[in-house]
MILOKOL-779639 format. One record per residue (C-alpha): residue number from 1; residue in three letters; y, z, x. Coordinates in pm, whole numbers. Example, Ala and Ser with C-alpha at 12.3 -4.5 7.8 and 13.67 -1.06 7.14 Angstrom:
2
ATOM   i  aa  north     up   east
ATOM   1 ALA   -450    780   1230
ATOM   2 SER   -106    714   1367
This chain:
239
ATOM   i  aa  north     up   east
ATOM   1 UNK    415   -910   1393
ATOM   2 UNK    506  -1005   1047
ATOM   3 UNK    462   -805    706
ATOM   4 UNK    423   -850    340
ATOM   5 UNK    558   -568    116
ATOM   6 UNK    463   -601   -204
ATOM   7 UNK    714   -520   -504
ATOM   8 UNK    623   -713   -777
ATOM   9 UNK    504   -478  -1002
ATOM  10 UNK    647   -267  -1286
ATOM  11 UNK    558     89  -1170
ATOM  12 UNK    394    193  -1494
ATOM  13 UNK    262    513  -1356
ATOM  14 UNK    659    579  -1315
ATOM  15 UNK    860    524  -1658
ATOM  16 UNK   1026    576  -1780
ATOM  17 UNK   1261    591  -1437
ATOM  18 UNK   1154    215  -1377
ATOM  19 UNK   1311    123  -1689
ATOM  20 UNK   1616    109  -1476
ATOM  21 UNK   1496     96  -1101
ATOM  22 UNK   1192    -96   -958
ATOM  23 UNK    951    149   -802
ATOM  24 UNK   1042     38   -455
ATOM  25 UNK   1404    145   -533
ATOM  26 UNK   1307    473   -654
ATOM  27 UNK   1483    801   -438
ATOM  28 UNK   1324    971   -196
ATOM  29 UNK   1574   1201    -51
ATOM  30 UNK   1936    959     45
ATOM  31 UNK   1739    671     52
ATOM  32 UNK   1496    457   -134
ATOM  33 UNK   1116    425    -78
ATOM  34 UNK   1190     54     19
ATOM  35 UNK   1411    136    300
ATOM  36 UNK   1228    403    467
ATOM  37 UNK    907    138    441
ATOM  38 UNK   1118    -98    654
ATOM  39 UNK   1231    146    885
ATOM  40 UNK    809    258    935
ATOM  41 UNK    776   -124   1001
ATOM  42 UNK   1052   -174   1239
ATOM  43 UNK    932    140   1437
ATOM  44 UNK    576    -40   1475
ATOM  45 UNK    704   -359   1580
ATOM  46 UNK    749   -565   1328
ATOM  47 UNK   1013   -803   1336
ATOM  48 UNK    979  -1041   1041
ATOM  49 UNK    904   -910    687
ATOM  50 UNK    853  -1090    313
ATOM  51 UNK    895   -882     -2
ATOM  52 UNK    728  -1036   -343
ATOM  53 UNK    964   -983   -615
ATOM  54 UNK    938  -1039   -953
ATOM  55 UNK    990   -708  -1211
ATOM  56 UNK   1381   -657  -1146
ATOM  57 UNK   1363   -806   -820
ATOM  58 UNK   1686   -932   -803
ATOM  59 UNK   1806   -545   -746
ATOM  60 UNK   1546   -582   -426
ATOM  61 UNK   1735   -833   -317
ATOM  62 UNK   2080   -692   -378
ATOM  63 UNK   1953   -376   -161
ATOM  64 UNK   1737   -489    134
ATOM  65 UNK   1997   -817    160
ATOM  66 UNK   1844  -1000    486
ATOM  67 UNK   1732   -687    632
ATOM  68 UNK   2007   -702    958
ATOM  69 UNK   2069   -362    919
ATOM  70 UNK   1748   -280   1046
ATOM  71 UNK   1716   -537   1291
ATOM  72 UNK   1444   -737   1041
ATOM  73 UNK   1409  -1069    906
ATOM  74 UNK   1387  -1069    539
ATOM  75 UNK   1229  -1306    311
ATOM  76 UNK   1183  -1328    -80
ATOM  77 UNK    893  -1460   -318
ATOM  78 UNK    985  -1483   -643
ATOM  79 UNK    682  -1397   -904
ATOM  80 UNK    761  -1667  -1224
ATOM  81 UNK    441  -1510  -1373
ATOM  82 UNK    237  -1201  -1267
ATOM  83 UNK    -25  -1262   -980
ATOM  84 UNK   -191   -970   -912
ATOM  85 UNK   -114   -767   -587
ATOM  86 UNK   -309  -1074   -356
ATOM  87 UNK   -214  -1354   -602
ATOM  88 UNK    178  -1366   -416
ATOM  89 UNK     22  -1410    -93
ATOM  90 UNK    -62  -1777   -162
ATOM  91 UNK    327  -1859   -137
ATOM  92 UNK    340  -1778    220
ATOM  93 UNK     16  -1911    360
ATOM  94 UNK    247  -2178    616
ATOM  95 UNK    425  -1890    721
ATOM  96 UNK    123  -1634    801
ATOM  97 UNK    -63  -1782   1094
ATOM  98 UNK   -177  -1501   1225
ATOM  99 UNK   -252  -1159   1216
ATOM 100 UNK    -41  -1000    945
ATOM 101 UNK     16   -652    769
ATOM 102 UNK     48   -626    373
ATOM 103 UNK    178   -358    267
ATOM 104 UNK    247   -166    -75
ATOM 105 UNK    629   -136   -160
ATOM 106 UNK    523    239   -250
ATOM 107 UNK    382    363     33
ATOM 108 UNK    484    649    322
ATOM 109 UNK    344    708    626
ATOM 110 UNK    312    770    959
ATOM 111 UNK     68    548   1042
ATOM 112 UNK     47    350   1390
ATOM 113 UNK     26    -23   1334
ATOM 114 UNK    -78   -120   1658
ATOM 115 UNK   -343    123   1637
ATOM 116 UNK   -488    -71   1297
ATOM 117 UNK   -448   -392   1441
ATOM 118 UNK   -581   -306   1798
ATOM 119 UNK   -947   -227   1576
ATOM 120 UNK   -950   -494   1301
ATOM 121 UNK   -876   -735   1613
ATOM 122 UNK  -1210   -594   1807
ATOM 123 UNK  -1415   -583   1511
ATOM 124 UNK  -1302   -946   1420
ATOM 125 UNK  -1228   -811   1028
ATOM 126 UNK  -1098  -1073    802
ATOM 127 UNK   -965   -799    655
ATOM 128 UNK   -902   -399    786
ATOM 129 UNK   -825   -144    499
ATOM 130 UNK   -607    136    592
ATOM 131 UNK   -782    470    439
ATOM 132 UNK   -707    831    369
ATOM 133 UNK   -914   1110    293
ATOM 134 UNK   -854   1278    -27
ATOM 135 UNK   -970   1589   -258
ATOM 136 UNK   -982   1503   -634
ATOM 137 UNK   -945   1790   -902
ATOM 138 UNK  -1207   1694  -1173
ATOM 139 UNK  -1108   1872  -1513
ATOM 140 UNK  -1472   1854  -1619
ATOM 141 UNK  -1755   2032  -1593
ATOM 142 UNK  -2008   1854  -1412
ATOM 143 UNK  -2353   1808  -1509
ATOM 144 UNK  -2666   1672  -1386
ATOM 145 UNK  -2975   1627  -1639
ATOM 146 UNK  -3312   1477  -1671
ATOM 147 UNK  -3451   1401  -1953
ATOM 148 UNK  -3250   1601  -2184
ATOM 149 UNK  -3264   1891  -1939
ATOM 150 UNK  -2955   2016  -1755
ATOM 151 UNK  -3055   2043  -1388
ATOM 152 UNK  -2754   2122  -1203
ATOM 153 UNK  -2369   2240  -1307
ATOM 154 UNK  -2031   2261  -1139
ATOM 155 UNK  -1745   2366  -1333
ATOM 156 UNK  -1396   2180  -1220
ATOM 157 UNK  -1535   2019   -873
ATOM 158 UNK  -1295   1940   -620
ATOM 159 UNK  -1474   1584   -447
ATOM 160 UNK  -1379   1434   -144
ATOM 161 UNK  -1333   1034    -95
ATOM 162 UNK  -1224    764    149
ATOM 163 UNK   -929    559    -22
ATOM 164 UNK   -738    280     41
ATOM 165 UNK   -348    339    130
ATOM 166 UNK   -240     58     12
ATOM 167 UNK   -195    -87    377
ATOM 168 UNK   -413   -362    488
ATOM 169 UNK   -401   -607    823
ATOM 170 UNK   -575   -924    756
ATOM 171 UNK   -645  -1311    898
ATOM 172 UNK   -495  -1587    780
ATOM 173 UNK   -815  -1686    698
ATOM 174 UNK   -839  -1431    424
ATOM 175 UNK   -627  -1732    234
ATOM 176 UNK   -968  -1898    184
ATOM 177 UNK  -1082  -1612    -62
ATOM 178 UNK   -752  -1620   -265
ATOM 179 UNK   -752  -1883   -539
ATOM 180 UNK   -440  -2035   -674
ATOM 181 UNK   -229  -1995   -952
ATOM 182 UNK   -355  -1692  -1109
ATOM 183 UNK   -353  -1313  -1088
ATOM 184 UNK   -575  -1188   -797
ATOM 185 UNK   -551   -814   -759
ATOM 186 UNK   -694   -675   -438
ATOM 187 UNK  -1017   -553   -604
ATOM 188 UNK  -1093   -923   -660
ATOM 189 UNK  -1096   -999   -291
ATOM 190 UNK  -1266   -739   -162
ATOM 191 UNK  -1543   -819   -373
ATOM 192 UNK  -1523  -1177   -291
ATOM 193 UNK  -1543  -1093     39
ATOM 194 UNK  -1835   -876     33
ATOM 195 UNK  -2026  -1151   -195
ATOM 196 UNK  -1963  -1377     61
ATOM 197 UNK  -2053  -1145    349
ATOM 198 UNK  -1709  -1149    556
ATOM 199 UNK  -1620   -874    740
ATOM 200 UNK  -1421   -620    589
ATOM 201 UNK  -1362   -316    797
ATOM 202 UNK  -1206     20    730
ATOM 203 UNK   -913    247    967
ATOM 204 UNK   -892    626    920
ATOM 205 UNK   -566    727    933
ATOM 206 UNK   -563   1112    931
ATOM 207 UNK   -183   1159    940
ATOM 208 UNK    102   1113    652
ATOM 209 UNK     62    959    346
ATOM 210 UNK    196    946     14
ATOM 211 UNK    173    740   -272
ATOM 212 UNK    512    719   -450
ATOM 213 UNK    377    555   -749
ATOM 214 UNK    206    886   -844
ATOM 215 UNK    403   1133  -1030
ATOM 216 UNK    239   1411   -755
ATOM 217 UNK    343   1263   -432
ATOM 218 UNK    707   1128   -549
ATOM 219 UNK    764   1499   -654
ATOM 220 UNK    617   1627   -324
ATOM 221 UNK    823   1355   -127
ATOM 222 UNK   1152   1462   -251
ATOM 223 UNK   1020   1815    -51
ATOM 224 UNK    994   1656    284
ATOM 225 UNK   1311   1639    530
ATOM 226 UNK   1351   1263    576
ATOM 227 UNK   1589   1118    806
ATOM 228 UNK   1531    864   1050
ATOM 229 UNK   1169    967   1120
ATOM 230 UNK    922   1064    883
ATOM 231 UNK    840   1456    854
ATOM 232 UNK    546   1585   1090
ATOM 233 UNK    220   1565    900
ATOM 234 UNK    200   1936    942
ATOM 235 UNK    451   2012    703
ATOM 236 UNK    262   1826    407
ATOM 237 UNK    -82   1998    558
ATOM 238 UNK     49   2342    559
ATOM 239 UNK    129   2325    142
């Protein structure tokens, strides 16, 4: 199966450490978010993998080289203007002829790739988010109200949500919803694709996952005994 990391982008949420370092570079432990991403890949079964570049991507190059090291292929894109996080994609639509995994450069987990692909294959999904469940702080009081009339209160909620992980198997005909030329973020296509009435289906992963690009999880990363596998989901559970 092939792969698409993404790594274009500037990892706002992380300066000002990505001054120097693109996100996907960034420490976690001895080794960098990238590498442990390839490693999850290679464990699944993926053989052949393109990163989009383009903030300080030549240090993503100098790093990941062709990716022998972990028995992968690696391939480059090359951003010459911002396109979004589904923009890149475009540039390898020869190449992607069937099922495929995009992934962002950011991400850790556990999850089992066969697993996503085995569903969004039986429920013929253009495209199959990867999702999480997660509790959000709210630093609000809450308040209902008719009419000028307060009718319900929570102080501080804590709310639960589905989200997206950042890790999405998809068709090659999702390349029919992706316009040329300009930025496309991911939002753009999922509402493109529900306007349009493809399928778009949805994976609960109930394992590991973090987010690197937030302050919170690259902090509670640095926690977690990597080596060559990730750390049992228990041990982020249990804090």
């Amino acid at each position: 199966m092939k792969a698409v990391i993404q790594c274009g982008g500037k990892g706002t949420r992380l300066m000002p450490y990505t001054m120097v370092l693109p996100k996907p570079l960034m420490p976690v432990g001895p080794r960098p978010v990238l590498e442990l991403v390839l490693q999850w890949l290679r464990r699944n079964g993926v053989s052949e993998v393109f990163i989009t570049t383009g903030y300080l991507g030549g240090l993503i190059r100098t790093a990941c080289g062709d990716g022998r090291k972990w028995g992968l292929t690696i391939k480059y894109t090359e951003e010459a203007e911002p396109l979004g996080t589904i923009g890149p994609l475009r540039m390898l639509r020869k190449a992607l002829t069937e099922p495929f995994l995009v992934v962002n450069g950011d991400v850790l987990t556990d999850l089992s790739v066969p697993a996503l692909l085995s569903m969004h294959q039986r429920m013929g999904n253009v495209v199959t988010i990867a999702t999480v469940q997660r509790t959000m702080k709210i630093d609000f009081g809450i308040l209902e109200q008719v009419d000028g009339r307060v009718t319900k209160f929570r102080e501080k909620p804590s709310l639960n949500h589905t989200v997206s992980m950042g890790v999405y198997c998809m068709q090659p005909s999702v390349f029919e919803y992706i316009p040329p030329r300009i930025a496309y973020g991911f939002d753009n296509l999922v509402f493109s694709l529900l306007d349009r009435q493809a399928p778009v289906g949805a994976f609960r992963h109930d394992g590991l996952w973090l987010d690197i690009g937030r302050v919170d999880d690259f902090r509670k990363a640095q926690e977690l005994p990597w080596e060559d596998q990730p750390p049992a989901f228990e041990t982020i559970a249990a804090e």
